[in-house]
C-alpha positions in Angstrom: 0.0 0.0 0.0 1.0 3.5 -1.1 0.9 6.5 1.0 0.4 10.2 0.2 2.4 12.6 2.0 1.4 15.8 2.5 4.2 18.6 3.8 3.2 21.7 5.3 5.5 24.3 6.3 4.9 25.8 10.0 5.5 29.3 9.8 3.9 30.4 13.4 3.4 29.2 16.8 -0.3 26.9 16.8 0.2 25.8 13.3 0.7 22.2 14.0 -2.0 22.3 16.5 -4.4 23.4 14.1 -3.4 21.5 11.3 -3.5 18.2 13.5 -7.7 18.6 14.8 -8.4 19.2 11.0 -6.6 16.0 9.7 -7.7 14.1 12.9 -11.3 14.0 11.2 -10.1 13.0 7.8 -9.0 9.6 8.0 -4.9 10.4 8.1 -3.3 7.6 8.7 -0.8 9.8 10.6 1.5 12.5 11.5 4.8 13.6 11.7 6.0 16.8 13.1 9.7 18.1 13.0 11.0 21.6 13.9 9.2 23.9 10.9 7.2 21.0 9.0 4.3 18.8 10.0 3.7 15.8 6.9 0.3 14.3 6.8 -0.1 10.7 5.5 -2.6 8.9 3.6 -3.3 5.4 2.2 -3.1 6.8 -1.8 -6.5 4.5 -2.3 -8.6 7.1 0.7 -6.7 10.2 0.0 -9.8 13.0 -0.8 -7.4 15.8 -2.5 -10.9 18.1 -3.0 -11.9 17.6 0.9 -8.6 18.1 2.2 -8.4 21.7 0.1 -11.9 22.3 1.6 -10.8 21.8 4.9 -8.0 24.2 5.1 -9.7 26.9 2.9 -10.0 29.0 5.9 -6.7 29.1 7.0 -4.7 29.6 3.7 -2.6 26.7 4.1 -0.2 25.7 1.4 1.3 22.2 1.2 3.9 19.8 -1.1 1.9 16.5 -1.5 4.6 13.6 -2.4 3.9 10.0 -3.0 5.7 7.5 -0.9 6.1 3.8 -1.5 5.1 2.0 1.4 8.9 -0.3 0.9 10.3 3.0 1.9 8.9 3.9 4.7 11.4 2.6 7.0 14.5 3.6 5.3 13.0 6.8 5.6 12.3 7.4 9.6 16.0 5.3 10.0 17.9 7.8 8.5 16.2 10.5 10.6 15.4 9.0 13.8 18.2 9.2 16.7 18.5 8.3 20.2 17.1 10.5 22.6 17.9 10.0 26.7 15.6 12.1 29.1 17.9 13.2 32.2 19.5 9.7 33.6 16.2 8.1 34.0 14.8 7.0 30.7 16.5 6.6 26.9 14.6 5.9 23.5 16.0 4.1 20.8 14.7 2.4 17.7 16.4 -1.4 17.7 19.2 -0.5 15.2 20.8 1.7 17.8 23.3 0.1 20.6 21.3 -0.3 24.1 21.5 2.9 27.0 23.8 1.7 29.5 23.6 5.2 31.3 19.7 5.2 31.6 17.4 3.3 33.9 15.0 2.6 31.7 16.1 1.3 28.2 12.8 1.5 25.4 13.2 0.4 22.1 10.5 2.3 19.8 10.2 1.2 15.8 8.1 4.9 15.2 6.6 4.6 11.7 3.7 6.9 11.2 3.1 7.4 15.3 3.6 10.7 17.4 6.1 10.1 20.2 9.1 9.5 20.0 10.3 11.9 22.2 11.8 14.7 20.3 9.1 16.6 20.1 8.9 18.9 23.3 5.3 18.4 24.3 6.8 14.3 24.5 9.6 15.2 26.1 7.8 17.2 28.8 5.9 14.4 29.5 8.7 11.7 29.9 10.3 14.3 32.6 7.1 14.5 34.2 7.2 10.1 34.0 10.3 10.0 35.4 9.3 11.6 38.6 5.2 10.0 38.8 5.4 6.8 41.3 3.8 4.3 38.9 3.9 1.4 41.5 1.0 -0.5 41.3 -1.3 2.3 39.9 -3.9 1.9 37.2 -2.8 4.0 34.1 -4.1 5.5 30.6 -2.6 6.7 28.2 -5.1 9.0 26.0 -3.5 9.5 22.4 -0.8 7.0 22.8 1.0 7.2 19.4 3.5 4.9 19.1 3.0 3.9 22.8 6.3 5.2 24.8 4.3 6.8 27.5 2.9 3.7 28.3 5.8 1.6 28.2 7.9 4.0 30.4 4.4 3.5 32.9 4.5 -0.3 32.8 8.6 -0.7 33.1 8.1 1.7 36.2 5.9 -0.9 38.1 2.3 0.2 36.8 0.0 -2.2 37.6 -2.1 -2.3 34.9 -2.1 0.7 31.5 -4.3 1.3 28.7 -3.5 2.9 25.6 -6.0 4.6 23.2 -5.7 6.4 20.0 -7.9 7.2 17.3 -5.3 6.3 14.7 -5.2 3.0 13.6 -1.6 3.1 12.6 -0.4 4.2 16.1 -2.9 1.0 17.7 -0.8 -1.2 15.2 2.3 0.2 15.9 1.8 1.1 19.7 1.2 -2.9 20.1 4.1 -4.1 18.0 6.3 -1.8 20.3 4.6 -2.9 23.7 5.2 -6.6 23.0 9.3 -5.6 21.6 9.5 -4.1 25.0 7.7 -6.7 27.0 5.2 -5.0 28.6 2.1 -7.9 28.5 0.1 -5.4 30.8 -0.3 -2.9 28.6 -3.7 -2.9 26.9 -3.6 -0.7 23.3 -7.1 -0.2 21.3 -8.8 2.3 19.7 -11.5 2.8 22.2 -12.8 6.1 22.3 -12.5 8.0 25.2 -16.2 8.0 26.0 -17.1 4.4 26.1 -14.6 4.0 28.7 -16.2 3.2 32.6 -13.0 2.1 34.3 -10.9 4.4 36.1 -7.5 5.8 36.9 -4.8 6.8 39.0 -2.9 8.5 36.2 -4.0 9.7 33.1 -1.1 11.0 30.6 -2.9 13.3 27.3 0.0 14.2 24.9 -3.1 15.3 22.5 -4.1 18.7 21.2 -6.0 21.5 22.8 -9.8 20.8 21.0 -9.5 17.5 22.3 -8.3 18.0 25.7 -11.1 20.7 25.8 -13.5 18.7 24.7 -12.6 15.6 26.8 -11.8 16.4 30.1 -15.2 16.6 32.0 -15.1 12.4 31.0 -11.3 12.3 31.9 -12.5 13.6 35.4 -15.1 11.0 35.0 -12.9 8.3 35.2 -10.0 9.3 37.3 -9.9 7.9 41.1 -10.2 10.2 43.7 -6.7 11.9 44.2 -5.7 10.7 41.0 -3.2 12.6 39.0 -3.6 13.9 35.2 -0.7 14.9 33.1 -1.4 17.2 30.2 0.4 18.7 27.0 -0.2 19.2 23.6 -0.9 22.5 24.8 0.5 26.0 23.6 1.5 28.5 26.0 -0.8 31.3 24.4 -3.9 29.0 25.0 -2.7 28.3 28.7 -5.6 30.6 30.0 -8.3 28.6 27.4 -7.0 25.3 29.4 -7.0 26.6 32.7 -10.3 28.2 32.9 -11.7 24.7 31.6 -10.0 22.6 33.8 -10.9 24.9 37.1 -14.2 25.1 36.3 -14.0 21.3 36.9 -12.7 21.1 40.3 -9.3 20.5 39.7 -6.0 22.4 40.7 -2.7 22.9 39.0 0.1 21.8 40.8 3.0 22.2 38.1 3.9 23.1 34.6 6.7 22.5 32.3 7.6 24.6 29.0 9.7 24.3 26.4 9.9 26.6 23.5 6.0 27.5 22.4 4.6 24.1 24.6 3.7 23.6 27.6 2.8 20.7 30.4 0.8 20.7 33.0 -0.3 18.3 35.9 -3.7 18.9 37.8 -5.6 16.6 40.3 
């Protein structure tokens, strides 16, 4: 199966953000974000060229569309894709690379088409917030898992139980093959949507974009335990008033925030 890519240039802060809740309703089969770009992929059988330029009418987006061979796809993100250690806790490497030996926690993470590999900040911010949660024995969800490293780092830190969710098929797929390379048996990856779920949680990590987290977290109150823990980013720092007010109005407090660059991390109870 052949993929269309399609490259847009970020040229201001919120760009990404924006361009990732319009693809999220078009049947992408992912995302990948680097410093100034953010490529959107499509199997080349599904790919609607007329609704995509409908979509993003409004905001005057240009774009490069490329066709990729699905053979390639690999070679591609391998040539690209190198090791990443967060403080002495936790490294991330795809299997080609030689293990951590300076790191705690050692994950191996074949990427693909999946968000998280942890260069982007909003991921990084939330592997620093990780490596100071106590995990032991605590029921965990990972909302938007990408390709699943959240998770993973959750279940090698002694959670007793984590679910993984993602409205992307390819990051289900991918988030499971990396779960079993990294032995983690108690993870649980589907594409459940958030609202379906009754079960609930000591920690909830949301690496996800603003609309959603907007949109969302009255059920992600739903179904955390009392004095559970929710991590958040995804988030710009210009729209840190839009999340606050929302998540007040709730009940819940901020206890901490993280920011790199435009992004920033929060974690509320």
């Amino acid at each position: 199966m052949n993929y269309v890519k399609l490259i847009f240039e970020l040229n201001k802060p919120g760009d990404a953000d924006i361009l990732s809740a319009l693809f999220s309703d078009l049947n992408c089969q992912g995302l990948e974000e680097t410093e100034n770009t953010l490529m959107v992929f499509f199997y080349e059988n599904e790919f609607d060229e007329a609704t995509v330029n409908e979509s993003i009418q409004a905001f005057e987006y240009m774009y490069k569309k490329e066709l990729v061979p699905h053979e390639n796809w690999n070679a591609q993100w391998e040539s690209n894709f190198e090791p990443i250690r967060i403080n002495d806790e936790v490294g991330i490497r795809a299997n080609f690379h030689p293990p951590f030996t300076n790191c705690r926690y050692d994950i191996v993470i074949t990427p693909k088409m999946s968000f998280g590999t942890g260069h982007h900040e909003t991921t990084q911010m939330m592997l620093e917030f990780a490596c100071e949660i106590d995990f032991a024995n605590k029921a965990v969800l990972d909302f938007g898992c990408g390709t699943g490293v959240l998770a993973i780092f959750a279940a090698m830190k002694g959670a007793e139980s984590v679910k993984g969710i993602d409205n992307d098929n390819w990051s289900v797929e991918n988030a499971t093959e990396n779960c079993i390379k990294n032995k983690c048996p108690q993870i649980d990856i589907s594409g459940q949507d958030i609202f379906t779920i009754n079960n609930t949680f000591d920690i909830i990590l949301a690496n996800i974009n603003l609309n959603i987290l907007l949109e969302t977290l009255p059920q992600l109150k739903k179904i955390l335990k009392p004095k559970g823990e929710i991590f958040l980013s995804g988030i710009l720092f210009s729209d840190i008033q839009i999340i606050s007010e929302c998540f007040t109005e709730l009940g819940f407090r901020l206890i901490s925030q993280n920011r790199k660059k435009d992004w920033v991390a929060l974690h509320i109870n």
